[in-house]
C-alpha positions in Angstrom: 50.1 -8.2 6.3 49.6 -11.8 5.1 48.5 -11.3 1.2 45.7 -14.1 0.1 44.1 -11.9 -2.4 46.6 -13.2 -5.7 42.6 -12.8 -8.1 42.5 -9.2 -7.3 46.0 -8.8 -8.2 49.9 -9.5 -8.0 52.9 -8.6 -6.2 55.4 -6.7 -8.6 57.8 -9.1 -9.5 61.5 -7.2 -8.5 62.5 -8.5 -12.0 59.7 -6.2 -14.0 60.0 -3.1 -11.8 63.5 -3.4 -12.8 62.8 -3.5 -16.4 60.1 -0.5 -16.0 62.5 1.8 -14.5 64.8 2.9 -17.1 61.9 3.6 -18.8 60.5 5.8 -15.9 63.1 7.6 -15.2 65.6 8.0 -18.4 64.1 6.9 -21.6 60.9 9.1 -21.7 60.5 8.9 -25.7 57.4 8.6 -27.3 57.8 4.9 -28.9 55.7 6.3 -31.8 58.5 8.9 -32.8 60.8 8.4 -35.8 63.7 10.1 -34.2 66.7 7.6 -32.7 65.0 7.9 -28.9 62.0 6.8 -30.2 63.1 3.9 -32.2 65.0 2.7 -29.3 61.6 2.9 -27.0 59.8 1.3 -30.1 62.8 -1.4 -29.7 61.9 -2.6 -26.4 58.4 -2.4 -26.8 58.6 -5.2 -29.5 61.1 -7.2 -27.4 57.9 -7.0 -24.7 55.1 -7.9 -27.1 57.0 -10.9 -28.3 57.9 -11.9 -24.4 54.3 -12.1 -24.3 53.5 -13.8 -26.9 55.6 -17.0 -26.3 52.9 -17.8 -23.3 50.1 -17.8 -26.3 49.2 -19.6 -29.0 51.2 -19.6 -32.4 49.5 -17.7 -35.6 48.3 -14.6 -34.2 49.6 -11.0 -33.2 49.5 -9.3 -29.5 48.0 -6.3 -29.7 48.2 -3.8 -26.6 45.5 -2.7 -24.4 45.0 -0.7 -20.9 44.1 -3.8 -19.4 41.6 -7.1 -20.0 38.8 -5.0 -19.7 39.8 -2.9 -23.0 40.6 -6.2 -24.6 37.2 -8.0 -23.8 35.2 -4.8 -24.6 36.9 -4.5 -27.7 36.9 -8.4 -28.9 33.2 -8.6 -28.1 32.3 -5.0 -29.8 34.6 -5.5 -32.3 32.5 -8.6 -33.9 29.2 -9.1 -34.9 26.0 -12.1 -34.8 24.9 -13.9 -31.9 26.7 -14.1 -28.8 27.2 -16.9 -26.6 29.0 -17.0 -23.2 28.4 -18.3 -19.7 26.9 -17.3 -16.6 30.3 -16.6 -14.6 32.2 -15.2 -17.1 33.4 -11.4 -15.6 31.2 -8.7 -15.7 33.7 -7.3 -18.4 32.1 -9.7 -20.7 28.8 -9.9 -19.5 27.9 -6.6 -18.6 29.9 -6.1 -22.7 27.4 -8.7 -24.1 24.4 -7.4 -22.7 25.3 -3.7 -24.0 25.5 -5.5 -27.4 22.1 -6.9 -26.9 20.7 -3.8 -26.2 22.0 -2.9 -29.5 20.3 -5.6 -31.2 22.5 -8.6 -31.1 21.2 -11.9 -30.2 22.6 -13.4 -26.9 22.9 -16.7 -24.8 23.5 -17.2 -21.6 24.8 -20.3 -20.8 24.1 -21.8 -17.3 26.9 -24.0 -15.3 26.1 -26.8 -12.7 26.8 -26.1 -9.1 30.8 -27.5 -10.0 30.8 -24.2 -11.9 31.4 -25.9 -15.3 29.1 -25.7 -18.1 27.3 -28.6 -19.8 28.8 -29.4 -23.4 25.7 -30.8 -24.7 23.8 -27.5 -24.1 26.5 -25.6 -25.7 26.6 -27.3 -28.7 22.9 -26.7 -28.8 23.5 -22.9 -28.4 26.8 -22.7 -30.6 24.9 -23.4 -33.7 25.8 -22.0 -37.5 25.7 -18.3 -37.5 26.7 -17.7 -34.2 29.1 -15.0 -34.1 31.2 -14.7 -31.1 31.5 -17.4 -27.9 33.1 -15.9 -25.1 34.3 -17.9 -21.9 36.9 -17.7 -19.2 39.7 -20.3 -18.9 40.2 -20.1 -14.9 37.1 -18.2 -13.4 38.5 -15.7 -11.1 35.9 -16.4 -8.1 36.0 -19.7 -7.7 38.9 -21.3 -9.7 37.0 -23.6 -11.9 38.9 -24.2 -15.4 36.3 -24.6 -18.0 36.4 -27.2 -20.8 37.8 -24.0 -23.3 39.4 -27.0 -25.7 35.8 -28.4 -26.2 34.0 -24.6 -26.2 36.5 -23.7 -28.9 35.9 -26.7 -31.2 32.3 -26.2 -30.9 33.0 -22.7 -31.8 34.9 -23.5 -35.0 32.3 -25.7 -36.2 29.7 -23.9 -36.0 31.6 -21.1 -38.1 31.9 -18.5 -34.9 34.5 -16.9 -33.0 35.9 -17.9 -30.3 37.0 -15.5 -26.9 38.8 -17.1 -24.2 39.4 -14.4 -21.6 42.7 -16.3 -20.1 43.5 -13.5 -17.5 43.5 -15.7 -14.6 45.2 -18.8 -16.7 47.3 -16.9 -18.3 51.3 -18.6 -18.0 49.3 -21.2 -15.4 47.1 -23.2 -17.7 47.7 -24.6 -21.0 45.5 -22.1 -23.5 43.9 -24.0 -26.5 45.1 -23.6 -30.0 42.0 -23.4 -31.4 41.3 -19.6 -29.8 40.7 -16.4 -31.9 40.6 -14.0 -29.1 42.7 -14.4 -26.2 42.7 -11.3 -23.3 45.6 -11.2 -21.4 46.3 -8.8 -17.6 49.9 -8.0 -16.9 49.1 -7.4 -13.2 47.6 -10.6 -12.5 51.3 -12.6 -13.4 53.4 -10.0 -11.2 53.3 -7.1 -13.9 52.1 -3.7 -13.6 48.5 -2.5 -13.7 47.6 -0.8 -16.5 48.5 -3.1 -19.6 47.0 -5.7 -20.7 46.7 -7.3 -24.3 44.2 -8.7 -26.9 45.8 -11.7 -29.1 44.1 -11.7 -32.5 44.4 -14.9 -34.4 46.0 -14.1 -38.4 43.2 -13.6 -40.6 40.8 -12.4 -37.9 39.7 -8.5 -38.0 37.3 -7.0 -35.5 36.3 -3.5 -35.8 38.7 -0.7 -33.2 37.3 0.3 -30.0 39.8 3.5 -30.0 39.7 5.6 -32.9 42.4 8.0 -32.8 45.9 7.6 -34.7 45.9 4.0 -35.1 49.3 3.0 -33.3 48.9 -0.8 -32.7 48.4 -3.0 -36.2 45.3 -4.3 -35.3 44.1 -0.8 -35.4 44.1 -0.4 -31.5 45.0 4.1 -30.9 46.8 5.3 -28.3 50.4 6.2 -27.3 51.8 3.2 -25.4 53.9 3.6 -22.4 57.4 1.2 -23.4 57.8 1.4 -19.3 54.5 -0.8 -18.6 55.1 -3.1 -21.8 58.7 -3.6 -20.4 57.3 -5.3 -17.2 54.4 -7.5 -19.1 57.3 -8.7 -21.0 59.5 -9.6 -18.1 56.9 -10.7 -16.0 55.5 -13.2 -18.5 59.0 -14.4 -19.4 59.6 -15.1 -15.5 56.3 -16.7 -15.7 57.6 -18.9 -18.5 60.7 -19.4 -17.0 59.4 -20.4 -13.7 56.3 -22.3 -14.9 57.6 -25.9 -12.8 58.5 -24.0 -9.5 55.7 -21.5 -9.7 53.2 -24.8 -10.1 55.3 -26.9 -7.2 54.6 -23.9 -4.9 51.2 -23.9 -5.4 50.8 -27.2 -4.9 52.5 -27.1 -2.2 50.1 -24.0 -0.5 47.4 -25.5 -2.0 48.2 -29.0 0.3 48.7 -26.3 3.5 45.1 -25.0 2.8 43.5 -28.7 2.6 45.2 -29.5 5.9 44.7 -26.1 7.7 40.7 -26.0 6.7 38.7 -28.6 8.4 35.1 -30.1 7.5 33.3 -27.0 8.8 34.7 -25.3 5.5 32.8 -26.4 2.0 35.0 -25.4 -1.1 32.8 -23.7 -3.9 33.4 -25.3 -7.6 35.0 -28.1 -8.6 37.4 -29.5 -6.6 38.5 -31.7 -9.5 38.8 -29.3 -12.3 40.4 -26.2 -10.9 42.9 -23.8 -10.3 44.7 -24.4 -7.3 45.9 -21.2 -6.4 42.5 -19.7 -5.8 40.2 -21.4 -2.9 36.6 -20.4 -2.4 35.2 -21.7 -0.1 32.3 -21.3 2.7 31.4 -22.0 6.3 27.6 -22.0 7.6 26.6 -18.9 9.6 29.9 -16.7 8.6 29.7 -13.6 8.9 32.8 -12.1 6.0 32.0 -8.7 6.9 32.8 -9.4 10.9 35.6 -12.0 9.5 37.1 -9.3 7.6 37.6 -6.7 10.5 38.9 -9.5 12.9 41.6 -10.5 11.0 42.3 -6.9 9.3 46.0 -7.8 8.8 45.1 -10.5 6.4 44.0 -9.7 2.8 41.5 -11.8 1.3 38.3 -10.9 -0.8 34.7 -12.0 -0.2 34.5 -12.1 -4.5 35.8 -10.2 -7.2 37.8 -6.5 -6.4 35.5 -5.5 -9.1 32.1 -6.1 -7.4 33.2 -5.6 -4.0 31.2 -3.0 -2.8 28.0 -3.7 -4.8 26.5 -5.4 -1.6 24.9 -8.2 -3.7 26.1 -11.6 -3.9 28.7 -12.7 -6.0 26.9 -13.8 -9.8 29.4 -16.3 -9.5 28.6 -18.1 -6.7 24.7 -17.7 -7.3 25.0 -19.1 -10.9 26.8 -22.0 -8.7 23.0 -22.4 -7.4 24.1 -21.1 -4.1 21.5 -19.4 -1.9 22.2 -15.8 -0.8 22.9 -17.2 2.9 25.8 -19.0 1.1 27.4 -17.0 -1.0 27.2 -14.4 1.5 29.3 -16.7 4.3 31.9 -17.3 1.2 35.5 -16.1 0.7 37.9 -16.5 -1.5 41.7 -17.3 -0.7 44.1 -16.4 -3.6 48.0 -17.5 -3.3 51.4 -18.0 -5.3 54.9 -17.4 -6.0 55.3 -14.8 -3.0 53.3 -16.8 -0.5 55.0 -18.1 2.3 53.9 -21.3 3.6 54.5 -21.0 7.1 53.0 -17.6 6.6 49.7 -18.9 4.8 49.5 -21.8 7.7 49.2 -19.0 10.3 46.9 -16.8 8.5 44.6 -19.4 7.9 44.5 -20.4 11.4 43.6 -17.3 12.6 40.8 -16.9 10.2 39.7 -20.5 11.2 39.9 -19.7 15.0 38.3 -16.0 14.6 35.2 -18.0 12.5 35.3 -20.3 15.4 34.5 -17.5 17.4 31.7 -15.9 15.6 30.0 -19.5 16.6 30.2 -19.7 20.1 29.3 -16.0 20.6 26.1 -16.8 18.0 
């Protein structure tokens, strides 16, 4: 199996599974006991938490979640006023948003241009005093496109709102602004486990808990945390911090083997400029993904997010891009990094390039 699908999720770094497994398999305390065992599970859950906190901003606290999607549900219902976000942020946050609205609270949907990035001018326009929340994504997990989150966040502070920055996909990759007071963090997206996640709460900022129940975490988050999934985020993140340069020559180095092995039939989706360069959307006129995907069934990629696959619509993303359907239907998305072989990606894109090939001559 040739693996292209790094969006949807990561290979388990050997380095976390080796810090999980103690945890599995001897150390079952609950870390929320006073008792010696427990202390010692409540030890190397705050080793974790601060591992994962050197890749984020200084003046805030990591709080513990089940995933992103906790931490986006519960930064968005945890404020209050206005909301503003954009048009390809993940359904966590719109789908969040528009339950909010439902609920009475004002909200703005920002559009992007067909680069995928939003238009400051019309933001600042939006993000105007008494705005409560603005919510956008640092790397967008479709199509790669890194948003202007510096200039978002600024506009945010001076119009007196707060500011989300889901930084899932950016997370360890791209330099997260200072000026956040929400960051939502995946463990399984930077070679951790599934199943953790974490919300970073600026000092100073309080939002109101999502989980009501014996109030474990500080920020008021309930829930007994399992030290064994902490353990990895923490060693995957400090691999990711101690790996940052090679991680980012590899891509760069896959991300050159892509250019060459795609050829002018193949239009990349987003910015080509301003992105991530270990995801590649692209497109190819006539495709048919579905057909794609069961001739070349030992090679993982995704035709949008794992979380929409399935739905049978287009991807938001890609119509927000001002794609038609027949586009964003031939679309898919290519996802690789630390554990991608380059001779191996050269190969697998061939054979996706010669089995599209095909579908044209037999069309």
């Amino acid at each position: 199996m040739a693996y292209l699908d790094y969006q949807a999720t990561t290979p388990l770094a050997p380095e976390a599974l080796d810090a999980m497994l103690p945890w599995l398999r001897d150390n079952f305390a609950n870390p929320h006991s006073p008792h010696r065992e427990g202390r010692r599970a409540r030890a190397a859950v705050e080793v974790a938490r601060d591992a994962v906190a050197t890749l984020l901003p200084s003046g805030g606290q990591v709080t513990w979640t089940s995933g992103a999607t906790e931490a986006l549900n519960w930064a968005i219902k945890g404020t209050t006023g206005p909301i503003v976000t954009l048009s390809t942020e993940h359904a966590a946050v719109l789908d969040t948003a528009t339950a909010e609205a439902r609920l009475g609270r004002e909200l703005t949907v920002l559009p992007v241009g067909g680069d995928g990035l939003v238009d400051l001018a019309r933001a600042e326009a939006a993000i105007r005093p008494g705005t409560g929340l603005v919510a956008a994504m640092l790397v967008n997990n479709e199509v790669g496109v890194v948003q202007p989150v510096a200039a978002l966040a600024g506009l945010a502070r001076a119009a007196g709102a707060l500011f989300l920055c889901d930084a899932v996909q950016g997370y360890g990759r791209v330099p997260i602004p200072d000026d956040c007071d929400l960051i939502a963090v995946s463990a399984h997206k930077l070679h951790g486990p599934k199943g953790i996640g974490a919300l970073w709460i600026r000092d100073g900022v309080q939002i109101d808990p999502l989980l009501h129940g014996g109030m474990q975490e500080p920020a008021g988050r309930s829930g007994t945390l399992s030290p064994a999934l902490c353990a990895g985020f923490g060693a995957a993140a400090t691999l990711m911090r101690h790996r940052a340069e090679a991680d980012r020559a590899h891509i760069e180095r896959l991300w050159a083997v892509a250019q060459d092995r795609l050829g002018g039939e193949w239009q990349v989706n987003g910015s080509v400029d301003q992105r991530y360069h270990g995801n590649l959307n692209v497109r190819r006129a006539g495709l048919d993904v579905a057909r794609l995907m069961s001739d070349c069934r030992d090679i993982a990629f995704s035709a949008g997010s794992a979380c929409a696959s399935g739905s049978g619509r287009p991807s938001h993303v890609l119509r927000a891009l001002g794609l038609p359907d027949a586009e964003a239907r031939s679309s898919i998305r290519l996802g690789f990094g630390r554990y991608t072989n380059a001779n191996d990606l050269a190969q697998a894109l061939d054979r996706l390039v010669q089995a599209a090939a095909r579908q044209r001559v037999a069309a």
